[in-house]
Structures are given as structure tokens and as C-alpha cells.
C-alpha beads as a LAMMPS data file, in Angstrom:
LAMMPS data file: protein, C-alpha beads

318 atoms
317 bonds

1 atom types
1 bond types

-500.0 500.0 xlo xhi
-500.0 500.0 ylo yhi
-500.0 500.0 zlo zhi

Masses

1 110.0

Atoms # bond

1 1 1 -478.451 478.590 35.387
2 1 1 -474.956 479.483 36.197
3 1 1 -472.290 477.130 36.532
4 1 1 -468.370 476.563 35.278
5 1 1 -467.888 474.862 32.130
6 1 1 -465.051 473.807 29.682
7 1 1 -465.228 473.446 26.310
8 1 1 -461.906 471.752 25.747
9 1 1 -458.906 470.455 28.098
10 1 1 -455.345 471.053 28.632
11 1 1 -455.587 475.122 30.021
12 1 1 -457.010 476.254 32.656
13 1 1 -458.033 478.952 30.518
14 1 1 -460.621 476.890 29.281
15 1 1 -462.778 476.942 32.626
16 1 1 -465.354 479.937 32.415
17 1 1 -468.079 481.353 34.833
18 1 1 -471.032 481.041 32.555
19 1 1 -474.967 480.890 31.915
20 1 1 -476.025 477.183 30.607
21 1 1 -479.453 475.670 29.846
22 1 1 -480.919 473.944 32.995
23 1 1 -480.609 470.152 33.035
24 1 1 -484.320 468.052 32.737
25 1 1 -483.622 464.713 34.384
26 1 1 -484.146 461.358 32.680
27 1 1 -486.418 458.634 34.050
28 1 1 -484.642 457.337 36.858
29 1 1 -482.852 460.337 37.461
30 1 1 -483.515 463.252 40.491
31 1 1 -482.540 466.922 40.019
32 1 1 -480.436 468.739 42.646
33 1 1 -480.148 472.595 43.749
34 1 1 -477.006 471.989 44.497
35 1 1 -476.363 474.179 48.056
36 1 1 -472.588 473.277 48.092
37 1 1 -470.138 471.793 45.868
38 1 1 -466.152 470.213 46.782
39 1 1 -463.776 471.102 44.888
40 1 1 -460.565 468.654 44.339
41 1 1 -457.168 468.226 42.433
42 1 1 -459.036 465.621 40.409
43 1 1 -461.907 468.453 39.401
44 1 1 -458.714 471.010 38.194
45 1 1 -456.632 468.037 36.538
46 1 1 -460.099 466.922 34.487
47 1 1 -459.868 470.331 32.843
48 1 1 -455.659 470.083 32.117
49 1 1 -456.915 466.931 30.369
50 1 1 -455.488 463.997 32.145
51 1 1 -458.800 462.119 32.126
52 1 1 -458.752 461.134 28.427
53 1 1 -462.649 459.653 28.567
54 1 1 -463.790 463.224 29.304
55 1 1 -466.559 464.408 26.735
56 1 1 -467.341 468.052 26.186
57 1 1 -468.874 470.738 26.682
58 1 1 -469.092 469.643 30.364
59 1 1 -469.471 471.079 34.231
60 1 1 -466.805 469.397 36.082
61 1 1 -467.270 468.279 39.568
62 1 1 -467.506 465.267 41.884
63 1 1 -468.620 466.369 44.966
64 1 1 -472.320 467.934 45.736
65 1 1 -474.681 468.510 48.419
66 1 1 -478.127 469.866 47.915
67 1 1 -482.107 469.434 47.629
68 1 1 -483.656 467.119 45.332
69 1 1 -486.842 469.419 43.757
70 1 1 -487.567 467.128 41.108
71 1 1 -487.874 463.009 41.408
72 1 1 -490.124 460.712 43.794
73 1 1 -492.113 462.259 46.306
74 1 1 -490.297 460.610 48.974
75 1 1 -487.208 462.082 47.801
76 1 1 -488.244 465.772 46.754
77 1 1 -487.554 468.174 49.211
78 1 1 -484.703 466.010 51.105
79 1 1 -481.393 467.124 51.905
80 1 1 -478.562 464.764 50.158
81 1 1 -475.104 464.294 49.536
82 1 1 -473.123 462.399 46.328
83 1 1 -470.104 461.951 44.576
84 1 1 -469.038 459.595 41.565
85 1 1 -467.706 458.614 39.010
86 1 1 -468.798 459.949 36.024
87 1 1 -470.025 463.076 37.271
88 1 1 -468.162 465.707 35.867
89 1 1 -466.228 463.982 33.296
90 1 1 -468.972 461.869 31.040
91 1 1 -472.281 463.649 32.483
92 1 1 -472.430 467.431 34.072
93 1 1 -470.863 467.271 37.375
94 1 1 -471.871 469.791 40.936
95 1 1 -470.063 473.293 40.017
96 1 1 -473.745 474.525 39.063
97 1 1 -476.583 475.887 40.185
98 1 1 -478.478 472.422 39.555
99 1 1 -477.122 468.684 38.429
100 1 1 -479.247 465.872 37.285
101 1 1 -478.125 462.649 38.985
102 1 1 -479.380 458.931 38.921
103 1 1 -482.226 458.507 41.573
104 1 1 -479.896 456.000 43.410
105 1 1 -476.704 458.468 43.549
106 1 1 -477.677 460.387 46.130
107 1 1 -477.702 459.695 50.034
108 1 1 -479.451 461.137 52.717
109 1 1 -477.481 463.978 54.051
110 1 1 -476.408 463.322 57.945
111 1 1 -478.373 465.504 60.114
112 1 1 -475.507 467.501 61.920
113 1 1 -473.682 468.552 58.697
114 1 1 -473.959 471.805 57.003
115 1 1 -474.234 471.526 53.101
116 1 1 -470.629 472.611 52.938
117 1 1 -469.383 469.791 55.548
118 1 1 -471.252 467.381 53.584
119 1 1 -469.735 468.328 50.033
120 1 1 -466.432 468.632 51.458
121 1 1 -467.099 464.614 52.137
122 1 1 -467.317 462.767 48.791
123 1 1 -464.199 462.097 47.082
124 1 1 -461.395 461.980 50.000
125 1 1 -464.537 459.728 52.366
126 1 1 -465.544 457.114 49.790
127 1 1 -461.452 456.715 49.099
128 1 1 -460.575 456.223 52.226
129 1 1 -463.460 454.166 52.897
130 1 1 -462.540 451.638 49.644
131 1 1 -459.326 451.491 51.117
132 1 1 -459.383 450.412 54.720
133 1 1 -462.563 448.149 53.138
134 1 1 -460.385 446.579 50.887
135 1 1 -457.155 446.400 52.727
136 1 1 -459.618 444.516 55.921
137 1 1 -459.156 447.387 58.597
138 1 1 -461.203 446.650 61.572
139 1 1 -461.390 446.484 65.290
140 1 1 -457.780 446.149 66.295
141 1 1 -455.948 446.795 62.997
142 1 1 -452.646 448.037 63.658
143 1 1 -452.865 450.628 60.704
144 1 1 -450.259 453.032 59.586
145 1 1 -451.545 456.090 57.279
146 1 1 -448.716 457.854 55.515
147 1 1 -449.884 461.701 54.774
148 1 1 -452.704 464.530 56.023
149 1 1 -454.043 465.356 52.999
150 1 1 -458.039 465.236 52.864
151 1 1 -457.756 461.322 52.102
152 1 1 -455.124 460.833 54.812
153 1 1 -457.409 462.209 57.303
154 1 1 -460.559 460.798 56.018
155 1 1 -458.533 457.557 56.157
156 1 1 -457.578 458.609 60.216
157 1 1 -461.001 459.695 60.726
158 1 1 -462.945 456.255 59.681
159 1 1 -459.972 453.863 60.826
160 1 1 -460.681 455.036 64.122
161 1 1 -464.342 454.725 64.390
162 1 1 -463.280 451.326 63.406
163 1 1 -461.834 450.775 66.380
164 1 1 -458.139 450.046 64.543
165 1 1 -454.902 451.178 65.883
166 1 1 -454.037 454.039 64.430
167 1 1 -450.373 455.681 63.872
168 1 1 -449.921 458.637 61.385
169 1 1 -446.909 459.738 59.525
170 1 1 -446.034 463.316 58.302
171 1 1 -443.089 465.157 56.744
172 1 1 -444.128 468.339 59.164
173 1 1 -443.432 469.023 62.463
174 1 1 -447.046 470.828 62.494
175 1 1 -448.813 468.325 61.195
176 1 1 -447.841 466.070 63.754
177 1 1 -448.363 468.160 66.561
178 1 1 -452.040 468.722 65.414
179 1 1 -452.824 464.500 64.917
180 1 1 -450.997 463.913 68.341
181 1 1 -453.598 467.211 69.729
182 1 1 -456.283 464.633 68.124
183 1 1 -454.728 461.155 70.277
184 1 1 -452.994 459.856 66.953
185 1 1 -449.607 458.765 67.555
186 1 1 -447.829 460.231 64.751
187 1 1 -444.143 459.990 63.513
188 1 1 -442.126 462.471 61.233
189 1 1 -440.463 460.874 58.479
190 1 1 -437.451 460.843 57.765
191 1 1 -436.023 458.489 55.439
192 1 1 -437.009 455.572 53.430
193 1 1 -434.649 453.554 55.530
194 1 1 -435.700 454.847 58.732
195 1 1 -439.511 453.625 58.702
196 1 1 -439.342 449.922 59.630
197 1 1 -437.597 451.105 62.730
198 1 1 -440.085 453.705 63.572
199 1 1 -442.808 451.587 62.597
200 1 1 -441.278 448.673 65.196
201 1 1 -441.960 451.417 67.919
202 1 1 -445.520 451.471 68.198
203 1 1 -446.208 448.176 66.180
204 1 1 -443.499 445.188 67.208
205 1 1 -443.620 443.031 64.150
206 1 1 -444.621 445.900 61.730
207 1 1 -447.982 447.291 60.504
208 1 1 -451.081 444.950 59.630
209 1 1 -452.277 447.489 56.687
210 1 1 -449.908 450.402 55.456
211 1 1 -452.125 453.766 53.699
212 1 1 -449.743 455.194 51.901
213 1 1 -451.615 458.534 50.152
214 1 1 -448.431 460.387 48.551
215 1 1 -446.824 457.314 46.374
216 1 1 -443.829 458.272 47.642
217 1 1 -443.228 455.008 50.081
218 1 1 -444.067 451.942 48.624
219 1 1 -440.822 450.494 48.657
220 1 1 -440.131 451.432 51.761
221 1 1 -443.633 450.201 53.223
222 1 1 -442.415 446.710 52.465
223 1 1 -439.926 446.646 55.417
224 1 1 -442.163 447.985 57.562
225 1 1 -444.899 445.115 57.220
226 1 1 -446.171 442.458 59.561
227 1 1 -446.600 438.786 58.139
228 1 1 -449.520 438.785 55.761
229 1 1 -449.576 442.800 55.851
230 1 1 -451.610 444.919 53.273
231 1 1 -450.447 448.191 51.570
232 1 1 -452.776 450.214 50.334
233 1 1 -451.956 453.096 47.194
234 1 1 -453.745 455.869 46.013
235 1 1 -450.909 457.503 44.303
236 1 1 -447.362 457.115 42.478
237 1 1 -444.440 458.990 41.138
238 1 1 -445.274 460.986 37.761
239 1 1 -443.866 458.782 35.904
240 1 1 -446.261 455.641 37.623
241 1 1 -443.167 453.213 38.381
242 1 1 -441.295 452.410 41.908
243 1 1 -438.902 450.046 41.940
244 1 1 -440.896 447.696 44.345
245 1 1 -438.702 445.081 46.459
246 1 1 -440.739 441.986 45.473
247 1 1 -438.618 439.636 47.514
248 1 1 -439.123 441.397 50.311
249 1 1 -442.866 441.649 49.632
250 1 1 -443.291 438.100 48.707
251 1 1 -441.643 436.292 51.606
252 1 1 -443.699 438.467 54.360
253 1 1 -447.058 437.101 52.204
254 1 1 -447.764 440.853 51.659
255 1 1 -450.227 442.240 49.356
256 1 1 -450.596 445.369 47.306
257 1 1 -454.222 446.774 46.950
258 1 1 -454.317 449.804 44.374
259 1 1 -457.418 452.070 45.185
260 1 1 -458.972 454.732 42.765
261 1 1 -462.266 456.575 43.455
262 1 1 -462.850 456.672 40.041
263 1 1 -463.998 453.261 40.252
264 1 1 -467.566 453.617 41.625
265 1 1 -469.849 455.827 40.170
266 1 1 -472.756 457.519 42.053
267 1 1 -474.811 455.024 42.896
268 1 1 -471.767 452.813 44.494
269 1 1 -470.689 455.951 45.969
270 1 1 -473.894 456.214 48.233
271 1 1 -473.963 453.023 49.526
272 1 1 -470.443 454.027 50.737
273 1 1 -471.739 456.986 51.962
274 1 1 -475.060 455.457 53.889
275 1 1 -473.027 452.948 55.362
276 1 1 -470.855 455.717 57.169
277 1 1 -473.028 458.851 57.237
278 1 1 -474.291 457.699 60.016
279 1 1 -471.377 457.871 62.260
280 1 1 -471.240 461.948 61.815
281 1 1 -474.553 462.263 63.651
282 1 1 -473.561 459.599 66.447
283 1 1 -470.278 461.543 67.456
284 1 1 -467.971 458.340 66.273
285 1 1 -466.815 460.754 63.433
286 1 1 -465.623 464.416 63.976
287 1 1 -467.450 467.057 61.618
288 1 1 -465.573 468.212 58.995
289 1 1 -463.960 472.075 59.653
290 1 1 -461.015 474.618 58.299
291 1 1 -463.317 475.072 55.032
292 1 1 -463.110 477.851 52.752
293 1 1 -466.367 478.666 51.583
294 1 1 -466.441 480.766 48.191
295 1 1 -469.495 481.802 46.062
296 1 1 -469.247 479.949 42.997
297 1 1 -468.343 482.449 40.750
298 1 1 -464.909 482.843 42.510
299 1 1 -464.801 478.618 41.009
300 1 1 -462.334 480.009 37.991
301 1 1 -460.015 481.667 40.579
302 1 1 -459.768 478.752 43.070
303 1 1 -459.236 476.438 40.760
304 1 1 -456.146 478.303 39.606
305 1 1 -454.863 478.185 43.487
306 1 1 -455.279 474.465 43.501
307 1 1 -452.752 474.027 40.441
308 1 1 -450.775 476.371 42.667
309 1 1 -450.478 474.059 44.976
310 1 1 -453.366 475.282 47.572
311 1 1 -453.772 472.439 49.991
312 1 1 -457.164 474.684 51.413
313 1 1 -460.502 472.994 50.849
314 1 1 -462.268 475.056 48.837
315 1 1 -466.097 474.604 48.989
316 1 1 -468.393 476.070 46.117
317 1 1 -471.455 477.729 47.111
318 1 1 -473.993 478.322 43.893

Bonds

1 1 1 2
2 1 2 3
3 1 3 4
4 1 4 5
5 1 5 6
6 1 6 7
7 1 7 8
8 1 8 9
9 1 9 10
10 1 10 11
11 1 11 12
12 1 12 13
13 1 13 14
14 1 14 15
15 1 15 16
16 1 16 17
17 1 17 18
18 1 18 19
19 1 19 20
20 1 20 21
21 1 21 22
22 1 22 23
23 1 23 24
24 1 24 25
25 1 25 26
26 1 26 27
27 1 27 28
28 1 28 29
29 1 29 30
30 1 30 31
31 1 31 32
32 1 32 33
33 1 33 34
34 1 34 35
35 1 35 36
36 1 36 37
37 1 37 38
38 1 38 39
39 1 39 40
40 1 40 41
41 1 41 42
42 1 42 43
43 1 43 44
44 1 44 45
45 1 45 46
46 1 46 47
47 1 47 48
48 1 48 49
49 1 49 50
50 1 50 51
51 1 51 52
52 1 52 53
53 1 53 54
54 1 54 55
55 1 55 56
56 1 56 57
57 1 57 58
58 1 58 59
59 1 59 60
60 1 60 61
61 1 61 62
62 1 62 63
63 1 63 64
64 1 64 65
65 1 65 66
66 1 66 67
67 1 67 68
68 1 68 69
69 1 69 70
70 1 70 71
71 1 71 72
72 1 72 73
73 1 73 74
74 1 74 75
75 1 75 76
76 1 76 77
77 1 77 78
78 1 78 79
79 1 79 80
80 1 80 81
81 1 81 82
82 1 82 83
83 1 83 84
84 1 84 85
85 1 85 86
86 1 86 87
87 1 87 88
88 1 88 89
89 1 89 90
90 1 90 91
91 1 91 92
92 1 92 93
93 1 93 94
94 1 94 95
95 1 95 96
96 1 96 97
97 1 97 98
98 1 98 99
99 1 99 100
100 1 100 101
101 1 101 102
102 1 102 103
103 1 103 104
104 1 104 105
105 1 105 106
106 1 106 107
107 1 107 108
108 1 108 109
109 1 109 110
110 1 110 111
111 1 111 112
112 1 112 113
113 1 113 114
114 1 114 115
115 1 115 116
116 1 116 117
117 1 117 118
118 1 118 119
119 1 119 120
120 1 120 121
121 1 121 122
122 1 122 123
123 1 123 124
124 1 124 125
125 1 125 126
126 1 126 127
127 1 127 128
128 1 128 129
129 1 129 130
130 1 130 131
131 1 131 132
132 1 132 133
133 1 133 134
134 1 134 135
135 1 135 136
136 1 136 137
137 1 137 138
138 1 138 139
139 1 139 140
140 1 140 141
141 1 141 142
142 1 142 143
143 1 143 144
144 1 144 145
145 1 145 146
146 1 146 147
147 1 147 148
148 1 148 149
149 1 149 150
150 1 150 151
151 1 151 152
152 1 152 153
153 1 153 154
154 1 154 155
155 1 155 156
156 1 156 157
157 1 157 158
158 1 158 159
159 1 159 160
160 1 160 161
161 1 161 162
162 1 162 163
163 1 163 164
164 1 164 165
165 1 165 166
166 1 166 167
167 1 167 168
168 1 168 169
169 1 169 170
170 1 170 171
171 1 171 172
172 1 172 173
173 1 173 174
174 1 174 175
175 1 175 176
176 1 176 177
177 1 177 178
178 1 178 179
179 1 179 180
180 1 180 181
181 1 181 182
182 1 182 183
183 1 183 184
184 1 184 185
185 1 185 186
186 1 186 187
187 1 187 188
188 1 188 189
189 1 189 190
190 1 190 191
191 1 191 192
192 1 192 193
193 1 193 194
194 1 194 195
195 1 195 196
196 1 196 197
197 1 197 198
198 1 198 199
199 1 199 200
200 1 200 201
201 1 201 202
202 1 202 203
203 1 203 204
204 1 204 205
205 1 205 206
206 1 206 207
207 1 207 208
208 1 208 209
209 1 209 210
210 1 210 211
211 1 211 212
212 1 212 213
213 1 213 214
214 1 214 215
215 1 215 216
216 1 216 217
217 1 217 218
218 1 218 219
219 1 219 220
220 1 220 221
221 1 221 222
222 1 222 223
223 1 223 224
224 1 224 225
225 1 225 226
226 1 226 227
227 1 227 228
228 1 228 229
229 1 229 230
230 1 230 231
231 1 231 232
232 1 232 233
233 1 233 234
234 1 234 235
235 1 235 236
236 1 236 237
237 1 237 238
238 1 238 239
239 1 239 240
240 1 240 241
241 1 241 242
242 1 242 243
243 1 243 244
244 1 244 245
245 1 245 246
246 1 246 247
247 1 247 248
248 1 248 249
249 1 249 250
250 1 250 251
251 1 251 252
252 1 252 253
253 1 253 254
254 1 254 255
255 1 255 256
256 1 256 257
257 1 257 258
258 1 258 259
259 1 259 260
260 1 260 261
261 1 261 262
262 1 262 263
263 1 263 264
264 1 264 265
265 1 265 266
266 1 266 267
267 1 267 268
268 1 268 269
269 1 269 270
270 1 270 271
271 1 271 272
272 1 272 273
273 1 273 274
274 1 274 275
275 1 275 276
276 1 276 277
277 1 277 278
278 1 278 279
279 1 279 280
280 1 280 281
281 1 281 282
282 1 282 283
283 1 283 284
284 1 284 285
285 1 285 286
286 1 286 287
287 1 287 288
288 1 288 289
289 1 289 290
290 1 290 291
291 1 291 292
292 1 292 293
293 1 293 294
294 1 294 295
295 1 295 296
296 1 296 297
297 1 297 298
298 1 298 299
299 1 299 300
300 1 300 301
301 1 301 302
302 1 302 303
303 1 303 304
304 1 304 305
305 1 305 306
306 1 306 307
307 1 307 308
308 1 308 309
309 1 309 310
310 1 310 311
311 1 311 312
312 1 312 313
313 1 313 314
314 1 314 315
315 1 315 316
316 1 316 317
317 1 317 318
């Protein structure tokens, strides 16, 4: 089958376009034609090596939706949808023509979604999803969500069919105009020392649970908290320290809840995704759009764009 591979990490040059031998499933496992496969920064920062448990040769790739045509009856021939940890990094991952995957790690595909809507899902979905979860969004939540990447809006996207209050905050003047076309207050930051102020705007007394997805503003979130607030991280500086105001933090009762995907593997990853799925065929959750669909063997080439710094969401078609 075709698929990308690397055979060692740290270059991009690494990543080929390549035949390799078709994966037979294990007991307890189901094989996928995958029809569709995300691509992420995680997928292209696996290869450059910064996930030292990686073991070669290996297909990277989190996200997949596809056909099961090997596995249980009642599964064979069923459209699904996955994502995980371990896929990609310990075990082949979804940039192939086929992936074998454990019989629980894969979810019923809503009925609405393309396979490319689907796969463009997993990773930014299930992390937003751990972190309102974990941080106790619900109905009413006055919820701040600081950036618009794919997590940010995943994060807008579920918060809302939630029924929390939702305010966004952006850097551009564009991407607030396009969450304010979608009924999401939205400020444009400024400065550090100019959030509490804007927060106080739309939420007297400061946010009940602050998103931030950049790890650029946990420091400033502080200020910007309600009694007992949460703050949510999914990222930090390159160097992974802030200088966090713990006095601050500590007399509000405020909490820090750090949230990485790479957590749950594939069969935690489903339940996330049955448990929202749903809400894509009922209308509470908008279908995904502004992909760019690609044939897999343009994977080598898009990769590259994302270490460019290509915030498109490139899907993979095998």
C-alpha cells in the first residue's frame, strides 16, 4: 500500500512517499481504508523528533476517517472516525492507504460529515473537549478562549453547544470580525495588562474558566479570573516556563488545569468522540469547512508548509 513513512527523526527529509507491506490486524484489532486523514503540527513535529518515545520505521498520523473491511461483522463495512494516542508515534498512524486500529478506537462516523470533515475532527475536538471537561464548562459558564487556531475553535464550537457564555480573544482584526459574523463576542488583544479590563466588560467579576491555546497569557489570565476560576493550557513558551503570579492565583482560589491530547489513546479518544459526534448531525455543532483537500502523495510537500508556518488544514486523501 502507499503511505508516508520515516525512518528516523529530526529532518523533514526523512518523510518519504512510499510502498509498505499492508498491515494484518491483531485480535482485537479492526482494519481501516482510510478515506481521509488530518494532518497537524503534532504529525510534522513527530518527524523533527520532539516526541522522544517514537519507534521506527513508522507512518505518522493521528487523525483518520475511513471503512472498517476487516473486524466484527457489525463493524465491517461502517463508516468511522479516530484519533489517539499512540497512533503514529508507537504503532502506524492514518497517512496510508490502510491502518490497523484497536476494535474499540474507532467511532461511528456522524452521518452529515464527509470523510474529510470527520478527519479534520480528531486532535483539535477531543482537546478541546478534555479541556472545557476538565476545567467544568457547562450551561452558563462564562468562558473566555484565547486564540482561533483549530483547538480555539473546536473549543468555541463545543463551549457553545454547551450552552456557556462564550467570549473569544484574537491578535487580528480579521479574526475577530469573522467570530463576531458567528455571534461570539470577541476582543483584540492588546496587552498583558489590558485583559482584566477587557475581560470586566463582558464578564463583571472576571471569567469562570480561561482557554488559553497559545501559552502566551497565563500570567496575565490570573487577573482576569473570577473567584474559584479555572485556566486551562495547552501550550507554553519554548522554553516551558512563565513566570506565573501565584499570589495572585492563590488568593482568587484559582486553579491551573494542563491539557495534552496525548493523554488518551484511541480507545479514550472515541468515547470523546461518541459523546459529541452526535451534536454534528443535530445542528448544535457547525460542520467543519475551509479544508484543503490534497491526494496523499502531495503528504511530503504539505508537511513542509506546516513547518512554514501554514495555518491551512490540510486533509490527506489516500
Amino acid at each position: 500500500m502507499k503511505a508516508l513513512q520515516f525512518d528516523r527523526t529530526g529532518d523533514l527529509a526523512a518523510l518519504s512517499f512510499t510502498d509498505i507491506a499492508e498491515p494484518i490486524p491483531a485480535a482485537g484489532e479492526v482494519l481501516v481504508e482510510v478515506r481521509a486523514a488530518g494532518l497537524n503540527p503534532s504529525d510534522v513535529k513527530n518527524v523533527l523528533g520532539r516526541f522522544p518515545y517514537t519507534t521506527l520505521p513508522r507512518v505518522p498520523g493521528r487523525d483518520f476517517a475511513g471503512v472498517v473491511i476487516k473486524g466484527p461483522a457489525e463493524l465491517v463495512g461502517k463508516s468511522v472516525w479516530g484519533t489517539g494516542k499512540g497512533l503514529g508515534f508507537t504503532r502506524n498512524g492514518s497517512h496510508a492507504q490502510l491502518m490497523s486500529v484497536p476494535m474499540g478506537g474507532v467511532a461511528p462516523m456522524p452521518e452529515r460529515m464527509s470523510f474529510a470533515q470527520a478527519a479534520s475532527c480528531g486532535v483539535p475536538f477531543t482537546t478541546a473537549w478534555d479541556a472545557l471537561e476538565r476545567s467544568q464548562v457547562c450551561t452558563g459558564t462564562r468562558l473566555l478562549v484565547i486564540g482561533l487556531g483549530a483547538v480555539g475553535a473546536a473549543a468555541i464550537s463545543l463551549a457553545k453547544a454547551r450552552g456557556a457564555q462564550v467570549l473569544g480573544a484574537v491578535r487580528r482584526e480579521q479574526a475577530q470580525a469573522g467570530l463576531q459574523a458567528q455571534g461570539v463576542p470577541t476582543l483584540l488583544l492588546s496587552g498583558a495588562e489590558t485583559l482584566a479590563a477587557q475581560v470586566e466588560e463582558h464578564f463583571p467579576g472576571g471569567a469562570e474558566v480561561i482557554f488559553d491555546t497559545t501559552g502566551f497569557w497565563l500570567p496575565a489570565a490570573v487577573s482576569a479570573l473570577t473567584t474559584f476560576g479555572r485556566i486551562a493550557i495547552i501550550a507554553a513558551p519554548v522554553d516551558g516556563h512563565v513566570q506565573l503570579p501565584a499570589l495572585a492565583l492563590y488568593r482568587r482560589g484559582g486553579s491551573v488545569v494542563g491539557v495534552n491530547s496525548l493523554l488518551y489513546d484511541a480507545v479514550a479518544c472515541a468515547a470523546m468522540l461518541r459523546q459529541f459526534g452526535q451534536w454534528f448531525d443535530d445542528g448544535r455543532l457547525p460542520l467543519p469547512s475551509g479544508l484543503c483537500e490534497v491526494p496523499l502523495s502531495e503528504g511530503v510537500q504539505r508537511y513542509h508548509e506546516i513547518n512554514e508556518g501554514s495555518s491551512e488544514k490540510i486533509i490527506l486523501l489516500p
